[in-house]
ChimeraX commands (.cxc) that place a marker at each C-alpha (Angstrom):
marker #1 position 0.00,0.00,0.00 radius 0.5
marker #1 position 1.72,3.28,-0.96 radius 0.5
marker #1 position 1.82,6.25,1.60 radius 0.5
marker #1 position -0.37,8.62,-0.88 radius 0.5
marker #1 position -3.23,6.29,-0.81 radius 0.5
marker #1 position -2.94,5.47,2.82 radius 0.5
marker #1 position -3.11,9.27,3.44 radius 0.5
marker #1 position -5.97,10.42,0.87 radius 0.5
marker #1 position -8.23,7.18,2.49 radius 0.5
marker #1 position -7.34,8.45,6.00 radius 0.5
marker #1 position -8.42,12.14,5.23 radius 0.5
marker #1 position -11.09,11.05,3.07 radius 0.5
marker #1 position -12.71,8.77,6.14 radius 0.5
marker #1 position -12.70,5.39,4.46 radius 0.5
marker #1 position -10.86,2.46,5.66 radius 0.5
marker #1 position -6.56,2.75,5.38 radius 0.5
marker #1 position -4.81,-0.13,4.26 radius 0.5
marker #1 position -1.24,-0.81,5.39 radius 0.5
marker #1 position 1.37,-2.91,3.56 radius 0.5
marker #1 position 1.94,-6.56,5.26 radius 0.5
marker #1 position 5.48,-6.09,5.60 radius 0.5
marker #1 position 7.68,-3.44,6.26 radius 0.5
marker #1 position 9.04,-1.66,2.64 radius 0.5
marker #1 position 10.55,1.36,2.25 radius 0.5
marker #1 position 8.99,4.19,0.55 radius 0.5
marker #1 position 9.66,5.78,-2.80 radius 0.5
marker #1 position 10.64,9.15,-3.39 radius 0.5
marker #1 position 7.83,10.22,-5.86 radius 0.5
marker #1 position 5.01,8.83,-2.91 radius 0.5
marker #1 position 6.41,10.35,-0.27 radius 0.5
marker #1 position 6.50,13.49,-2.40 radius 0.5
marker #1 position 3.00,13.15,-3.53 radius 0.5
marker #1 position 2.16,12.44,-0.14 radius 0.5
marker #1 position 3.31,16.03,1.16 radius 0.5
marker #1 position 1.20,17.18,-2.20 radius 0.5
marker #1 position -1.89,15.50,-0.88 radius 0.5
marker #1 position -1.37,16.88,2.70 radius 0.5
marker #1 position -0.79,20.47,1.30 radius 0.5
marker #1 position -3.86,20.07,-0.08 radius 0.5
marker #1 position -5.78,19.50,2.89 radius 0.5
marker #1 position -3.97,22.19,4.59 radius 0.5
marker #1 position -5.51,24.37,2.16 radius 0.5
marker #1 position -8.84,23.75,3.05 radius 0.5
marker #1 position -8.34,22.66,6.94 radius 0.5
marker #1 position -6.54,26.34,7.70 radius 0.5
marker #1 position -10.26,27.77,6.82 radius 0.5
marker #1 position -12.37,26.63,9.82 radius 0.5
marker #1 position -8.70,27.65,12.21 radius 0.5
marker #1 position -9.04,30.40,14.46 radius 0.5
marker #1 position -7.04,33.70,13.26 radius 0.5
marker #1 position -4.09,33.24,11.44 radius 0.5
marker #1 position -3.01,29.38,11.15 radius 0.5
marker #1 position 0.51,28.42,11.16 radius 0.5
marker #1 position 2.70,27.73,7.93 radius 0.5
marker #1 position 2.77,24.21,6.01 radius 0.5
marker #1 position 5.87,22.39,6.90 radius 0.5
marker #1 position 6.89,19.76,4.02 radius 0.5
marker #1 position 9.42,17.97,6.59 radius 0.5
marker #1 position 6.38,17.44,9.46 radius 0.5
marker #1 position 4.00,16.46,6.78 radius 0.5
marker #1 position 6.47,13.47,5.18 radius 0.5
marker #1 position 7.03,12.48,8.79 radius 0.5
marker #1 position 4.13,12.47,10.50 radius 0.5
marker #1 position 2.36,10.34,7.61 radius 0.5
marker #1 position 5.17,7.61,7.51 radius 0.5
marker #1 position 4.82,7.52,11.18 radius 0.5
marker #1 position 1.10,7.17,11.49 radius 0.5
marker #1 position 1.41,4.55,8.73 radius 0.5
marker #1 position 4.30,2.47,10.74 radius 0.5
marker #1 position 1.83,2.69,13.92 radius 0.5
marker #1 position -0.67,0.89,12.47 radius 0.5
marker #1 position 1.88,-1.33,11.06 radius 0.5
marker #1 position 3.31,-2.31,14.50 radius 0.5
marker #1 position -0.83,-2.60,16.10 radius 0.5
marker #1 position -1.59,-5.20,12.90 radius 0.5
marker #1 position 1.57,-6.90,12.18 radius 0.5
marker #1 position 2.04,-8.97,15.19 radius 0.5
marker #1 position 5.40,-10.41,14.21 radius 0.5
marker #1 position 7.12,-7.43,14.48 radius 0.5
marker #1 position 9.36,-6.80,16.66 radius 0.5
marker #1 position 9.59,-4.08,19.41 radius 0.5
marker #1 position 12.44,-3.31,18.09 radius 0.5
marker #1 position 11.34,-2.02,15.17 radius 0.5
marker #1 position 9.90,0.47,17.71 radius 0.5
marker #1 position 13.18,2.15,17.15 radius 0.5
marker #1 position 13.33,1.36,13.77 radius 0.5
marker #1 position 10.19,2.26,12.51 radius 0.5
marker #1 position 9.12,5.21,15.12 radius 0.5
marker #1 position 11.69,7.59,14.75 radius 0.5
marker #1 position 11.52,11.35,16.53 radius 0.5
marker #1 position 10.81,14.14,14.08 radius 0.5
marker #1 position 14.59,14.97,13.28 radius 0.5
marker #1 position 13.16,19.08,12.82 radius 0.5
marker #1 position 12.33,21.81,15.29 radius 0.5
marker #1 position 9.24,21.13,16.63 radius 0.5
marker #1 position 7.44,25.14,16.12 radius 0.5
marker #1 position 4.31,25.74,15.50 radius 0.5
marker #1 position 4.37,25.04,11.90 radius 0.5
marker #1 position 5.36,21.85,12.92 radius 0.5
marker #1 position 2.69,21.52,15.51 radius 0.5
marker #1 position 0.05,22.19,12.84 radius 0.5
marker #1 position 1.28,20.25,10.00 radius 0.5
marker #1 position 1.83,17.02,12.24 radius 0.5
marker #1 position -1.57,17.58,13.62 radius 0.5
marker #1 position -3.51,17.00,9.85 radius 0.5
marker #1 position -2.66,13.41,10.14 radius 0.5
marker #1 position -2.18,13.23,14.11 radius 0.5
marker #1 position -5.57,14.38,14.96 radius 0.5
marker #1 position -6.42,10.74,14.75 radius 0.5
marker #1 position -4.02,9.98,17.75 radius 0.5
marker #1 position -6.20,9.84,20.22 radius 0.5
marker #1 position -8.15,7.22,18.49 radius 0.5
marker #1 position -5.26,5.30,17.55 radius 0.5
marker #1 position -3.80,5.01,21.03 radius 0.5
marker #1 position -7.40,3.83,22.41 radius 0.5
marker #1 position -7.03,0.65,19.76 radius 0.5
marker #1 position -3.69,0.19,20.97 radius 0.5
marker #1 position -4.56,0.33,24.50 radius 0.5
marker #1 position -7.67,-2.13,24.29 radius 0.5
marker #1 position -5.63,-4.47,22.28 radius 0.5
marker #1 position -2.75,-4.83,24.22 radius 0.5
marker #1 position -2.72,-2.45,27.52 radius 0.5
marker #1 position 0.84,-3.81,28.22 radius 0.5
marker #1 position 2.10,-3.59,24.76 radius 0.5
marker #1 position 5.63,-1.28,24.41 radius 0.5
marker #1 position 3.84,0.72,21.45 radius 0.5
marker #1 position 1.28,1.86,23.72 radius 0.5
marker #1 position 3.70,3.65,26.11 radius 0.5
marker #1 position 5.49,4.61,22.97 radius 0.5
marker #1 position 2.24,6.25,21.85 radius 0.5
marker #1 position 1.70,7.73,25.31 radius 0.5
marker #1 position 5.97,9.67,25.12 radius 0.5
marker #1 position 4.45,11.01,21.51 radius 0.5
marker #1 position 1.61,12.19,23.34 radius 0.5
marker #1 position 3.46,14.03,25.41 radius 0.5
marker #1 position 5.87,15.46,23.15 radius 0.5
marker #1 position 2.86,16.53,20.52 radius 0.5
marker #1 position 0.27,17.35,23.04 radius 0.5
marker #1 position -1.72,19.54,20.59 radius 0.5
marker #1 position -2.64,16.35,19.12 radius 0.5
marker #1 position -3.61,14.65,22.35 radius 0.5
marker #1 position -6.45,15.69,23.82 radius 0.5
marker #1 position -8.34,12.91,24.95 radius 0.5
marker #1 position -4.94,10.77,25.67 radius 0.5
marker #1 position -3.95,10.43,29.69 radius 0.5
marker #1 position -0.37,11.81,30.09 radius 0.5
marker #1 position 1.75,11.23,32.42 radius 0.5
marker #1 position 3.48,14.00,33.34 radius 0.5
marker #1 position 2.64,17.78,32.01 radius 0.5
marker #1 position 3.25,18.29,28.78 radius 0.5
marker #1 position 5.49,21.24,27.07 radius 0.5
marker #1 position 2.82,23.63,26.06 radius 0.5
marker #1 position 4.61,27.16,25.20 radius 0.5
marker #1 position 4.48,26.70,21.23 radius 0.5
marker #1 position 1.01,26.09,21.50 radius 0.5
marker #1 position -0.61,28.39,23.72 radius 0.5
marker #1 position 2.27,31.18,22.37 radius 0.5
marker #1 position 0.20,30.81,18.78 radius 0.5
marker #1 position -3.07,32.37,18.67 radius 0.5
marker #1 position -4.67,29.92,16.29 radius 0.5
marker #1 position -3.33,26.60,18.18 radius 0.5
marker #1 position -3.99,27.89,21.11 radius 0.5
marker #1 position -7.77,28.60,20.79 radius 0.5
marker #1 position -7.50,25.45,18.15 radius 0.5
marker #1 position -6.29,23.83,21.35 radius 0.5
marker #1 position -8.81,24.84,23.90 radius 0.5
marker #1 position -11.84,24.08,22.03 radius 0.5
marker #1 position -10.56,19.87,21.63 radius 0.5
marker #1 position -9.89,19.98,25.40 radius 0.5
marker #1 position -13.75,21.03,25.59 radius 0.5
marker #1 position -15.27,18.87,22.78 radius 0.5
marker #1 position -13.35,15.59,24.26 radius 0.5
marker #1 position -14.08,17.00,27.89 radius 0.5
marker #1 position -10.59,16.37,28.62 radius 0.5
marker #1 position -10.74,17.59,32.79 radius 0.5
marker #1 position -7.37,16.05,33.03 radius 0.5
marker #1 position -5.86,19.34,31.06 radius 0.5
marker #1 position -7.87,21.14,33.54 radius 0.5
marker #1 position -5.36,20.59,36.48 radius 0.5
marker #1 position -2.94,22.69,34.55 radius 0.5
marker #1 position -4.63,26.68,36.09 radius 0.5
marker #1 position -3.24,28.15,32.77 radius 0.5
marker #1 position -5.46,26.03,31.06 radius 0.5
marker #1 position -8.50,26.33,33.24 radius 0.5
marker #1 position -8.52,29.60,32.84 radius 0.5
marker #1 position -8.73,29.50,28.87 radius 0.5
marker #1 position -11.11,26.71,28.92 radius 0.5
marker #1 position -13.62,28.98,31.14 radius 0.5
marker #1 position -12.61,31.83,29.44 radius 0.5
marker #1 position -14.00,29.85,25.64 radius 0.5
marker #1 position -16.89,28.55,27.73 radius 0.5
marker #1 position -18.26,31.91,28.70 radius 0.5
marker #1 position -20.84,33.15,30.83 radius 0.5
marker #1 position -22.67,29.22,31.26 radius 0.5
marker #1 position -20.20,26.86,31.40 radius 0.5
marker #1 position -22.19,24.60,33.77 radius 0.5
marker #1 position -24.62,23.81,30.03 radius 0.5
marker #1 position -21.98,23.74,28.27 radius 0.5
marker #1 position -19.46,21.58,30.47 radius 0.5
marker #1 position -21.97,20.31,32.99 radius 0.5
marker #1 position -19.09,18.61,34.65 radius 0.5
marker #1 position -16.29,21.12,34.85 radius 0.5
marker #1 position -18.07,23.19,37.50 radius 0.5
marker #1 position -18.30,20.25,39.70 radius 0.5
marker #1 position -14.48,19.44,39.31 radius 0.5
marker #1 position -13.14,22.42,39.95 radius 0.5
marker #1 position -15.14,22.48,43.48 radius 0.5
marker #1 position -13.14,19.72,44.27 radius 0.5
marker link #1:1,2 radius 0.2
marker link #1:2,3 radius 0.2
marker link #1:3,4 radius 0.2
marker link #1:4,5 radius 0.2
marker link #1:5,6 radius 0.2
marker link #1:6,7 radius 0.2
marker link #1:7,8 radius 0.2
marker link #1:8,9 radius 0.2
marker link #1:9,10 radius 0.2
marker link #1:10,11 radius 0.2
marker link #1:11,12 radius 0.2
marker link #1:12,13 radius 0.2
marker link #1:13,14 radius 0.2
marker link #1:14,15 radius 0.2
marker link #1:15,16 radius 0.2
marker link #1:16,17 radius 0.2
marker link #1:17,18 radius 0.2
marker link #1:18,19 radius 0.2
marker link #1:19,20 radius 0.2
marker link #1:20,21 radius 0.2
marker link #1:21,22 radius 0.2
marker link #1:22,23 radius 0.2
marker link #1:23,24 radius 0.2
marker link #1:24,25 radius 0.2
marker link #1:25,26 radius 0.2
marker link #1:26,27 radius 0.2
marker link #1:27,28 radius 0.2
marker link #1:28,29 radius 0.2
marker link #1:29,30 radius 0.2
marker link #1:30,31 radius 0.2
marker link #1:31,32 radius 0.2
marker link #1:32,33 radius 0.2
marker link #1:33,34 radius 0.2
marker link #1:34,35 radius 0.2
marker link #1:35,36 radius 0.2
marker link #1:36,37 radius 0.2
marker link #1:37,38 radius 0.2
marker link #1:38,39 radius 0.2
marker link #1:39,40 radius 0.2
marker link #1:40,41 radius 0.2
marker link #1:41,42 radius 0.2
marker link #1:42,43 radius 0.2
marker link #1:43,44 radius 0.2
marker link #1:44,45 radius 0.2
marker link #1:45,46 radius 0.2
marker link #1:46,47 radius 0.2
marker link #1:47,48 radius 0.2
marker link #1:48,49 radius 0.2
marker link #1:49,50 radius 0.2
marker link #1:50,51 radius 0.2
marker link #1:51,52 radius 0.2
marker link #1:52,53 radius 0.2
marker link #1:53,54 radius 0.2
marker link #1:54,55 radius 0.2
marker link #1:55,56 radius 0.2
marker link #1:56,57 radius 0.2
marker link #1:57,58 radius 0.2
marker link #1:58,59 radius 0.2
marker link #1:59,60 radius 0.2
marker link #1:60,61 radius 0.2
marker link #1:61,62 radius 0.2
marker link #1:62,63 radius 0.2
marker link #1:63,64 radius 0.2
marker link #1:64,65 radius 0.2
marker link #1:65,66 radius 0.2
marker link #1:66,67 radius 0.2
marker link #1:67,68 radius 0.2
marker link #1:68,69 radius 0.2
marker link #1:69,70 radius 0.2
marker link #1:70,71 radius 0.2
marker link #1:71,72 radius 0.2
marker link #1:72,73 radius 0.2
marker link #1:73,74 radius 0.2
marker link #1:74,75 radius 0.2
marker link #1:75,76 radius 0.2
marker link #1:76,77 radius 0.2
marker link #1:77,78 radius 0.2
marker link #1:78,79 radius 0.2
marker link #1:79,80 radius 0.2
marker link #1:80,81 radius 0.2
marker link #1:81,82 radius 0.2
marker link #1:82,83 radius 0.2
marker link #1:83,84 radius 0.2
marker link #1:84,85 radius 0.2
marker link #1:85,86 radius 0.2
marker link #1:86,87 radius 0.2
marker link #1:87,88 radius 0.2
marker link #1:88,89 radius 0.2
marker link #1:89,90 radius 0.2
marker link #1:90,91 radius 0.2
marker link #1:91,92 radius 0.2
marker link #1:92,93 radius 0.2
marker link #1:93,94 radius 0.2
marker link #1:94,95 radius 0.2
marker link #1:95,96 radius 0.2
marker link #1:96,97 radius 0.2
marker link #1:97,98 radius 0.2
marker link #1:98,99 radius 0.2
marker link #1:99,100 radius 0.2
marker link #1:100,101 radius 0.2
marker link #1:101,102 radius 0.2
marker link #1:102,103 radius 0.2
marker link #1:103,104 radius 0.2
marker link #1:104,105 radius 0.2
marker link #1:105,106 radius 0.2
marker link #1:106,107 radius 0.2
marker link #1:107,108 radius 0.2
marker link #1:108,109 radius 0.2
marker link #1:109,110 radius 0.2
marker link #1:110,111 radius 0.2
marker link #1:111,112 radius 0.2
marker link #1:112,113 radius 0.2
marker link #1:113,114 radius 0.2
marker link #1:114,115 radius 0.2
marker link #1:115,116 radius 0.2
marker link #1:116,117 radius 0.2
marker link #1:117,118 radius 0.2
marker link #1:118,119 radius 0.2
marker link #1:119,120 radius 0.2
marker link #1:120,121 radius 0.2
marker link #1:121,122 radius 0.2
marker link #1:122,123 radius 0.2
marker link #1:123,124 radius 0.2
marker link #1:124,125 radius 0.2
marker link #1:125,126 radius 0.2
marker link #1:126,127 radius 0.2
marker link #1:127,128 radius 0.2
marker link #1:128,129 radius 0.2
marker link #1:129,130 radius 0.2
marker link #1:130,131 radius 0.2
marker link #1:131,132 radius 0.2
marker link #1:132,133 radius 0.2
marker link #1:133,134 radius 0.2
marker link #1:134,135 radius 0.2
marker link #1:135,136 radius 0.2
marker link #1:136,137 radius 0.2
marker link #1:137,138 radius 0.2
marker link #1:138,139 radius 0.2
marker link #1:139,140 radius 0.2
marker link #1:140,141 radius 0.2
marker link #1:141,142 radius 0.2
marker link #1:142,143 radius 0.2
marker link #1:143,144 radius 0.2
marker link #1:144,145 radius 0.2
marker link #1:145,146 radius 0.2
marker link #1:146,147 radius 0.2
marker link #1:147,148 radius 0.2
marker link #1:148,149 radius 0.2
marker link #1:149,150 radius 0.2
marker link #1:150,151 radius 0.2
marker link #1:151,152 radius 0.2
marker link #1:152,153 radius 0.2
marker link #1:153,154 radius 0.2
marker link #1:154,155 radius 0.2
marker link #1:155,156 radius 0.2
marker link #1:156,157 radius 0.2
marker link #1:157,158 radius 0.2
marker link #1:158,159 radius 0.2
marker link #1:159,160 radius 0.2
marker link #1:160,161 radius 0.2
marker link #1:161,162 radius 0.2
marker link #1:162,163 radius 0.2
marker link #1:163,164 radius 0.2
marker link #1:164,165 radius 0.2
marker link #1:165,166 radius 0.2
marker link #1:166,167 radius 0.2
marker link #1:167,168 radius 0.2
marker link #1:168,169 radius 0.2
marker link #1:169,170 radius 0.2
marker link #1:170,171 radius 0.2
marker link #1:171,172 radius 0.2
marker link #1:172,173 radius 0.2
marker link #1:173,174 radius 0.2
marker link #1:174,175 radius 0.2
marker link #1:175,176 radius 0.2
marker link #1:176,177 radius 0.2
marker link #1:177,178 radius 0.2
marker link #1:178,179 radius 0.2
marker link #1:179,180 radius 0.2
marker link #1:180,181 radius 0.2
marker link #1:181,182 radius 0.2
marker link #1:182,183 radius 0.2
marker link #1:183,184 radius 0.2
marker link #1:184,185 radius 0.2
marker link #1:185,186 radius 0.2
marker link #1:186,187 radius 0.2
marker link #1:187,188 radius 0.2
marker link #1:188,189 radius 0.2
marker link #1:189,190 radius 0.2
marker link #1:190,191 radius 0.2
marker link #1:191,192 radius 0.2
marker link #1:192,193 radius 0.2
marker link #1:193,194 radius 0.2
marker link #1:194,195 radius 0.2
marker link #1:195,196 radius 0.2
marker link #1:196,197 radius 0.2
marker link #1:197,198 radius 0.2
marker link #1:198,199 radius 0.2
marker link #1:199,200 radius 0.2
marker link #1:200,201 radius 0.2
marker link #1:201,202 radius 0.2
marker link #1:202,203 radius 0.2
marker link #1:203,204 radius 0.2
marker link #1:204,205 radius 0.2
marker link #1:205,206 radius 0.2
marker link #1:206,207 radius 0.2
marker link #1:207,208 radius 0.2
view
């Protein structure tokens, strides 16, 4: 299955597909790949708040190859974990908020990704590899139970992620963001004047 297709079925909302061993990729698909996700930038930068950030090339190669190998490694039960290492490798560029964003058009499906992994195999190595990326692209994450507080300064420095980021804490009713007082703050501030209809539950925690 080449990357293009696996990323054009994964925006589109069908099923992906995922080769049944590992290959390595070709130039020209990992090229049209980037095409496909510049396209979608296009159009996803219209519902963002304010200005979005840029399209970065680099995050959008790697962060489809890497959602790709995930599956891999949650289907493929003869690999390895160590083609954890292999296969999963850190984004080798500076994570800003171009970064953040571009990542995020194929990461926004983390969340549900890491929830397969988890009911599958709670003890599994990927899944605590899914939780460190998590952590490290917490934009992504909301919904996903960290364990430790993530690095959010990119983020909430960008007017577009940041609102971008508040309003996914809300719709996934993420209270575990909430502990953070920075955050609270924003949350209530989005929620406005009733956020007891809008977040029955949020009231009640932060009694606690």
């Amino acid at each position: 299955m080449r990357l293009t297709g696996f990323i054009s079925d994964l925006i589109g909302g069908t099923g992906v597909t995922v080769a049944g061993e590992v290959l390595p990729f070709g130039e020209d698909d990992v090229q049209e790949t980037i095409d496909v996700l510049g396209r979608y930038y296009v159009n996803d930068v219209i519902g963002m708040p304010h200005h979005a950030p840029a399209f970065n090339p680099q995050a959008a190669a790697w962060s489809a190859r890497y959602l790709y190998h995930v599956i891999q490694l949650m289907l493929l039960r003869h690999l390895g974990n160590e083609q954890l290492d292999v296969l999963l490798i850190p984004f080798p560029g500076e994570i800003d908020a171009a970064a953040i964003y571009t990542t995020d058009l194929t990461f926004r499906h983390l969340p549900e990704l890491f929830q397969l992994a988890r009911s599958l195999a709670p003890g599994d190595p990927l899944v605590q590899r899914l939780t460190d990326t998590a952590l490290q692209w917490p934009f992504s994450a909301a919904g996903i139970a960290l364990p430790a507080e993530p690095a959010l300064d990119t983020v909430l420095d960008h007017p577009s992620l940041r609102i971008a980021y508040v309003d996914r804490i809300i719709t996934r009713r993420d209270t575990a963001r909430c502990n953070n007082p920075h955050i609270t703050a924003l949350v209530l501030e989005a929620l406005g004047a009733y956020p007891e209809k809008l977040w029955p539950e949020l009231p009640l925690l932060l009694k606690k």
